[in-house]
N, C-alpha and C positions, 0 to 999 in steps of 0.2 A: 561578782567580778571586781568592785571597785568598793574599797571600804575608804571613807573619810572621816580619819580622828581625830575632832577639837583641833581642826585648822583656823591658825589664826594670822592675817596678814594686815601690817602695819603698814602706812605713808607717813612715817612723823608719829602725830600724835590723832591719827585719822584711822579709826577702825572700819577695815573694807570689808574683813571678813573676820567675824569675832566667835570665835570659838564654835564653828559649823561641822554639824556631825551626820553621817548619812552615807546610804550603800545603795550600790547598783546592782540589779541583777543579773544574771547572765541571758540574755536571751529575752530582756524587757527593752521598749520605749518609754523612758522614763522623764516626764516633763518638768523644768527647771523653771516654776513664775515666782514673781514678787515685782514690788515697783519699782519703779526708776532708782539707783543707789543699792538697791538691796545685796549689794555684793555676788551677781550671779555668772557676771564675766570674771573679776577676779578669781573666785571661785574656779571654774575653767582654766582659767591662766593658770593658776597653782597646780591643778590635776595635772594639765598637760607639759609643764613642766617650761612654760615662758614665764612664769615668776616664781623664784624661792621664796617658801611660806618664811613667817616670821618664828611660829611654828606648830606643830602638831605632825601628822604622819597620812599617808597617801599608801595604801596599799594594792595593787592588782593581781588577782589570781595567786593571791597571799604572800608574795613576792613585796617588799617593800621599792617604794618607786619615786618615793619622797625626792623631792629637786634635781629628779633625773632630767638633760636636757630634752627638748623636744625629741630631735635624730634619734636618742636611744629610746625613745618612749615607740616612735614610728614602726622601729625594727622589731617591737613588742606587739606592736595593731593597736596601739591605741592612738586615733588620728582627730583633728580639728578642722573646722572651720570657721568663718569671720562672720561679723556681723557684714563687712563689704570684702567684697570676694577679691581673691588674690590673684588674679590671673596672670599669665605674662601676652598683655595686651597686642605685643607686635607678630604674637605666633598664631598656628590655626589651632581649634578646637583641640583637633586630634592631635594634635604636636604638642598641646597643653598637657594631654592627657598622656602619652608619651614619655614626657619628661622625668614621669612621678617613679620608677620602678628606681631603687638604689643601684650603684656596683654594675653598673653598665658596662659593658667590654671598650663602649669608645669614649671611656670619661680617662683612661690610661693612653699618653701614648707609645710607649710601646706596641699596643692593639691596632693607632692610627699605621702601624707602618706593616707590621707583619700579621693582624688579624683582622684584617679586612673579610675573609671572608664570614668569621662570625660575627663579626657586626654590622654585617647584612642580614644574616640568619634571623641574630635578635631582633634588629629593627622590624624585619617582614612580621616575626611572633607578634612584637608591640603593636607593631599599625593593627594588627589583626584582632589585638583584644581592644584596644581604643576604639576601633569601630563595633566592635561586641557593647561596649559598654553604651557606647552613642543610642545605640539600636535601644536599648536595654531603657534609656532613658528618655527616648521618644525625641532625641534630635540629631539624625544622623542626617538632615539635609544642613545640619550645621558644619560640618565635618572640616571645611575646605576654609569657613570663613574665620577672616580672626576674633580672636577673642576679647578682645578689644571692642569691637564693635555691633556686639552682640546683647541682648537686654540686662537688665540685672538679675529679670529672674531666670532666664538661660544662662545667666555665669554661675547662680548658684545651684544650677543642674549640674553646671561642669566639675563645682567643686566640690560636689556630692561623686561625680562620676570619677575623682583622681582618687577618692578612698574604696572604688573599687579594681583598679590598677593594682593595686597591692592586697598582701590577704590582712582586712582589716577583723580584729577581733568588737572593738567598740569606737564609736564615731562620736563625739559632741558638737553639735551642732549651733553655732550661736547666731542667733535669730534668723531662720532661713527663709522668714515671711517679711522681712521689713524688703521695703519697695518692692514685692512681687507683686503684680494685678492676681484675682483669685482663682484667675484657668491654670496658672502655670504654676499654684501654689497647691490646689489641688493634686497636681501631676507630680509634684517635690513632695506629696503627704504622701502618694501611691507609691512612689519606687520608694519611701523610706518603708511602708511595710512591706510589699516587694521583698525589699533585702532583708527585712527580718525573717518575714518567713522563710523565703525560700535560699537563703547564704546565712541565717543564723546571726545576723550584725546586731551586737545591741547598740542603741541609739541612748545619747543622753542630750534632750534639745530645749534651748532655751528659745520660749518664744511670747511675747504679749497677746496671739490671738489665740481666744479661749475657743474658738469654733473650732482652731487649728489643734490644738491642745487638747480635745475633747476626742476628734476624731482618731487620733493615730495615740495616744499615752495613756498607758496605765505602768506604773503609780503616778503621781503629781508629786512634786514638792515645792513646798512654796517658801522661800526667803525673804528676810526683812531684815535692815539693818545689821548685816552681817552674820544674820543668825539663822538657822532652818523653823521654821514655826512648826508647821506642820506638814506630815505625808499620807496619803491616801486614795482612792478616786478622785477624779473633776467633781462631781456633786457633795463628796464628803469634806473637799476642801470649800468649795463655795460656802459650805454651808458653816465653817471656822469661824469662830467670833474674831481670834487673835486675826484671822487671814482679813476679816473684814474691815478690821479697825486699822491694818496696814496699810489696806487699800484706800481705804475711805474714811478712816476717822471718825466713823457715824452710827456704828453702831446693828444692832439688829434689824432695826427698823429699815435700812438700806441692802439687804441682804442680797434683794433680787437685782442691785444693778453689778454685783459682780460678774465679771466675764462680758459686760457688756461691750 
């Protein structure tokens, strides 16, 4: 679904991501590790089209998609999330969720004056699948409350739950385990395969815990300094001299504290 050719992106004279090559498949959860720096958010930013690469090419569904902006990448199903989630904190759950559908009849006003009735109609559909989705994600006694005030790891159910609001083809996910306790991170690994299997979503998720990484992705791939080292299983990557010596700088003899 997603081919990445010899993407290379510059700050100055600061290689973020230096010549990374590497494909998604359709219909995988595909895990994105390496250390701290390793260019994995850049990377991200570049696909999803918040930074133009310096260069190389971005292809989806062989369609070149190269520095396309976000908006147009959206209307494609290819959709993102943050490391800290984006909520709009003064509205409720479901209004959050809500928001996400484009081309709504009451974002014109012309609609506000002579289409009121179908912007009731939609609205009734939206509440309807908002709370579909809530249901779907195991927090519909959140429904009512704002999002704002809600944990981090239920905003990042919420912002798992606005890529299903629209028909997403692939989601990247970037870190959805940082600040989650391991109940609710458990429940964010279950509806992501959930939705693979059962809506077809490929996932590409960047995350540091290899329990979490273990559980829900096949392939891995692991980056270092801007560069892809290597792709394979969790255990085939673990077992990577190049992946251990990114990690650890130590060699064989350290093998068994990767993932730790």
């Amino acid at each position: 679904m997603i081919v990445v050719d010899e993407i290379h992106k510059h700050f100055g004279g600061f290689r973020a991501v230096d010549g990374a090559s590497l494909s998604i498949e359709e219909g995988s959860i595909t895990g994105l590790i390496g250390p701290n720096g390793a260019g994995k958010t850049t990377l991200f930013n570049v696909i999803a089209g918040v930074l133009q690469p310096t260069s190389g090419r971005v292809t989806m569904a062989g369609d070149d998609i190269t520095g396309l902006p976000p908006h147009d990448l959206f209307h494609k199903g290819l959709l993102r999330t943050f490391q800290i989630a984006h909520e709009f904190s003064s509205m409720s759950c479901r209004e959050n969720l809500m928001m996400v559908p484009g081309n709504q009849s009451g974002e014109t006003l012309w609609n506000t004056w002579f289409g009121r009735k179908r912007i009731a109609d939609e609205e009734r559909a939206l509440r309807a699948k908002a709370d579909e989705v809530l249901e779907f994600l195991t927090i519909e006694h959140l429904a009512d409350h704002k999002a704002g005030q809600v944990s981090g790891g239920q905003k990042k159910l919420l912002e798992l739950g606005r890529t299903m609001m629209v028909d997403a083809r692939i989601v990247f996910l970037d870190e959805v385990g940082a600040g989650v306790n391991r109940t609710l991170l458990n429940t964010i690994g279950d509806a992501i395969l959930r939705l693979n299997k059962e809506r077809n979503y490929t996932f590409v998720v960047i995350e540091h815990d290899m329990d979490f990484i273990g559980k829900i992705c096949d392939p891995v791939i692991c980056m270092a300094e801007g560069k892809v080292l290597a792709q394979g299983t969790l255990d085939e990557i673990k077992a990577n001299e190049q992946v251990i010596e990114a990690y650890l700088g130590t060699g064989l003899k350290n093998k068994e504290q990767v993932g730790a």
